[in-house]
N, C-alpha and C positions, 0 to 999 in steps of 0.2 A: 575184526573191525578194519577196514582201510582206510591207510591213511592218505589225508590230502595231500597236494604236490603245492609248496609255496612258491615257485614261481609259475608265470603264465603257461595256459595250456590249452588246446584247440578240445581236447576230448575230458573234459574233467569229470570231477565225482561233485554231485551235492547232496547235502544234508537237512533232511525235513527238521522240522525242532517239532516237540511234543507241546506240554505245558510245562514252560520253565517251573522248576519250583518244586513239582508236583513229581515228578519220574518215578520214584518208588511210589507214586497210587497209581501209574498209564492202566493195570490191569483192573482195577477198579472204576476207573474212567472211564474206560472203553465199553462197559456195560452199557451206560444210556446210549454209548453213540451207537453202539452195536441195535440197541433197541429203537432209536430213532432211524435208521436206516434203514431197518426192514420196514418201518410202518409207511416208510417212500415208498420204499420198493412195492410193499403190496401195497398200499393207496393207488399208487399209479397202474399200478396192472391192471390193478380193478377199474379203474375209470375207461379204461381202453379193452376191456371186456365187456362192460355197460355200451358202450356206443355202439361196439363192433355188432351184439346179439340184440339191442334192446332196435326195435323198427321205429318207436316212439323219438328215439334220440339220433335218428338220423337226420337234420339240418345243420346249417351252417355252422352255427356258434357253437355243438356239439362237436364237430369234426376238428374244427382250430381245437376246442378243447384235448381232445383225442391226440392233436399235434403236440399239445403243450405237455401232456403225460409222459407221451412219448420222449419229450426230450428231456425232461423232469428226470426221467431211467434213465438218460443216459446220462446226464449231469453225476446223480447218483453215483453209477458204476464206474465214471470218470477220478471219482476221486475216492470212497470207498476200499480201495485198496490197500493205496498209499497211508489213511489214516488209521486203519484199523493195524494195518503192519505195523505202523509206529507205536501204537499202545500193545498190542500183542505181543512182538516179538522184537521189538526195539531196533526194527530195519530201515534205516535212518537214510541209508545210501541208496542213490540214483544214477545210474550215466546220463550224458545228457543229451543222445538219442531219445531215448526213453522220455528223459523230464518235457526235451520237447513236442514228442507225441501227443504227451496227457496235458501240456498246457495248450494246445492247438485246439482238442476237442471242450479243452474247459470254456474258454473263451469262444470257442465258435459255437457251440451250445447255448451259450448264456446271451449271443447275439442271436443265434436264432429263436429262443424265447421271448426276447426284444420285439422281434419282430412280429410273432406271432399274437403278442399282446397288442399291437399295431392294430393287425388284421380284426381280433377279435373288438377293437375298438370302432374297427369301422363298421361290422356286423350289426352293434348297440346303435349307428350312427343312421344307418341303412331302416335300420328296423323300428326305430323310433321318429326317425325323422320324415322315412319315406317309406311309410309299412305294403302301402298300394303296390310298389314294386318292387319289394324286397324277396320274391323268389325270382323275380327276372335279370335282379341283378346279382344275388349270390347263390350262383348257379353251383354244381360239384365243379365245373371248367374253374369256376373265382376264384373258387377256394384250394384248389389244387394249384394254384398259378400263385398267390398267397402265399401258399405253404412252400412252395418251391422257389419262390420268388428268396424268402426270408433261409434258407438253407443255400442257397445259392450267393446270396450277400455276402453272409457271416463265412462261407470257406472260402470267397476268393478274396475279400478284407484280410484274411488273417494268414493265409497261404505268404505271403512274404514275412511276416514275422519270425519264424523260424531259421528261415534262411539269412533275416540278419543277425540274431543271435548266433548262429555256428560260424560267422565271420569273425565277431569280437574272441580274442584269448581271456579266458578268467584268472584272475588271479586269489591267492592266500583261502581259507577255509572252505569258504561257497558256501554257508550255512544260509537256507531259507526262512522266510521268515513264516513261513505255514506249515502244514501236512500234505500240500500238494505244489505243481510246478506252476506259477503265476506271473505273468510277462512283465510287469512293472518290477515286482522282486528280484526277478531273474536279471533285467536290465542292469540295476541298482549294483548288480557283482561284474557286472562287467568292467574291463578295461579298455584304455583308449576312450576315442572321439564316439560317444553314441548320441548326441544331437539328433542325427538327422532318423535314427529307430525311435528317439522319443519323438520327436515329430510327426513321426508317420502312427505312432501309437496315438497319439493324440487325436491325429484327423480322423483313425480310425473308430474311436470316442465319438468324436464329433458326427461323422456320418451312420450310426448305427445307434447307439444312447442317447445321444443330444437330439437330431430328427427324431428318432420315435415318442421323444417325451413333450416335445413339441407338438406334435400328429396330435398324440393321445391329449393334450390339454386344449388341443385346438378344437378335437371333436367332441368332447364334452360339452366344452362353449357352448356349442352348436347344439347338443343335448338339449342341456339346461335353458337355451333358448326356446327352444321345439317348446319344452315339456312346461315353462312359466307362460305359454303362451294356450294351453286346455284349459279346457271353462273351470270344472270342477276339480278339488286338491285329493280327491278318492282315485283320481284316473292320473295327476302327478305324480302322487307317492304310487301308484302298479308302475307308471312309464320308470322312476327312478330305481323300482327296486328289482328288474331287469338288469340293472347294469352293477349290482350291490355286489356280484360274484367276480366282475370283472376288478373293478376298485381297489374291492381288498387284496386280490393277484397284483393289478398295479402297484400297489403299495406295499404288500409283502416282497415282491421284487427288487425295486428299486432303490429302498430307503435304506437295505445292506450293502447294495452297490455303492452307491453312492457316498456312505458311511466308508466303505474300505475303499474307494478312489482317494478320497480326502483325505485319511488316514495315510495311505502313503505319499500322498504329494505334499503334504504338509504338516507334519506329525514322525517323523524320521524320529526322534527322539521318545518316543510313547515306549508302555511300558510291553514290552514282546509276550506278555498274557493277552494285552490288549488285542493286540495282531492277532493272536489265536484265536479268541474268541469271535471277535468279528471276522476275521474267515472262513470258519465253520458256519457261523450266522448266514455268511452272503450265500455258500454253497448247499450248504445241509436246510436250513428252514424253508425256504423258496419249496421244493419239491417235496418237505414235509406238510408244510402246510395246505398248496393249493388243493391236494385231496379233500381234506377238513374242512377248506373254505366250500367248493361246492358241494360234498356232499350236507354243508349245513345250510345252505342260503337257495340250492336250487330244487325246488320244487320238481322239479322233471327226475335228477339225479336219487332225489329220496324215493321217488316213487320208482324208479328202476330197481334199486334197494330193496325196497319191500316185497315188491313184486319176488325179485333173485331166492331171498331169503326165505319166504312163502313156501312157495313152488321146493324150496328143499326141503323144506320141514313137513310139509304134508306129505313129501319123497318117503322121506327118514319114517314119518306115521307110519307110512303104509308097510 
């Protein structure tokens, strides 16, 4: 085991915590996480196998979706590591080169799914609101400029963060308050004047979390405008239940961010199960779930299913 250095230090060691409390079961723990990780991992594949081969699922909303998969894996394989070490083999230690790698891609990932829930907002917005023109306006150019637009955000937002962490010295244990490296946390060990990194971590909040949830609530409006405005409620509930797969992504998103924002900004005192739990929730469900949500709510997505499934079985018949 290595030991920490208690005075400050430019290159330090930190320490993932498990589940306080629980240390002698991490290896029985680790079982559902082990199991809920892979059903990310294949959920997602599978959803960007469906787009890639199904001709059916080649449009817009399909493709952000495809985006969102994609970054769902890499969320996944972002922190995977780190947690499954800590219950496996109790590898607790980090340098923090390394800690800041994996928290660069954790947060630029989770902005770029930000954004992509944006994009897929404005598809529902396009498509509902302005159906007459909604191949002329989300052309593959829109959607590729979308999808590059929201990857392009989230690394150059987040590109300075690193760089101010390897400025501050840490001082005394550096024990994290997750299983993976997390910029608020990280902050929180620093030494000296970090003001003006919380700052910029803030606006970076504000300009990527804050607008998009603002976008997304704006264009709903605009929805539920459109859609109270069809004669008959047979053609409101189709128009509304287009957007049922977007919703629950919205909200299975957001409501753990958000949850573990508050939680560290005001909550310093909570009990460090609590920590764990809720950040495994904000990382691990997100990517577990959105599989489960379309493949139960989209009709297009069941039918690629069936179809996949089919075609094997009558394979395996023959």
């Amino acid at each position: 085991m290595l030991a920490f250095n208690s005075t400050a230090s430019n290159w330090p060691t930190f320490s993932f915590i498990g589940i306080p409390g629980l240390e002698a079961a991490h290896i029985w723990i680790s079982i559902p996480f082990c199991v809920l990780y892979i059903i990310a991992l294949v959920g997602n594949a599978l959803l960007l196998i469906l787009v890639t081969a199904e001709q059916n699922l080649h449009e817009p909303q399909f493709y952000f979706l495809a985006v969102l998969a994609l970054t769902d894996l890499g969320l996944s394989l972002s922190t995977m590591p780190s947690v499954l070490a800590v219950f496996w083999f109790d590898a607790r230690h980090i340098g923090l080169d390394a800690c800041l790698t994996q928290m660069f891609f954790i947060h630029t990932l989770s902005s770029v799914e930000s954004g992509i829930l944006v994009a897929m907002a404005f598809d529902r917005l396009v498509a509902i609101c302005a159906p007459l023109n909604y191949t002329r306006i989300l052309t593959h150019y829109t959607v590729a400029c979308l999808s590059g637009a929201a990857v392009l955000r989230g690394a150059t937002l987040l590109a300075p963060l690193p760089f101010f962490l390897k400025t501050f010295p840490f001082c005394g244990t550096n024990i994290l308050s997750h299983s993976y490296c997390y910029y608020p946390d990280m902050l929180n060990l620093a030494c000296g004047d970090v003001s003006f990194s919380s700052a910029y971590g803030l606006v970076f909040v504000l300009c990527t979390f804050v607008v998009d949830v603002i976008f997304i609530i704006a264009s709903y409006m605009k929805i539920l405008g459109t859609i109270m405005k069809l004669e008959t409620q047979d053609r409101n509930w189709k128009s509304l239940h287009t957007c049922a797969c977007h919703l629950c992504t919205v909200l299975v998103f957001y409501l753990p961010l958000i949850s573990l924002a508050v939680l560290h900004r005001y909550s310093r005192d909570a009990s460090p199960v609590l920590y764990t739990t809720m950040s495994n929730a904000y990382l691990l469900m997100t990517p577990l779930l959105n599989p489960l949500v379309y493949s139960v709510k989209s009709r297009q997505i069941q039918a690629a299913l069936r179809k996949r499934f089919w075609v094997q079985r009558v394979i395996a018949g023959e």
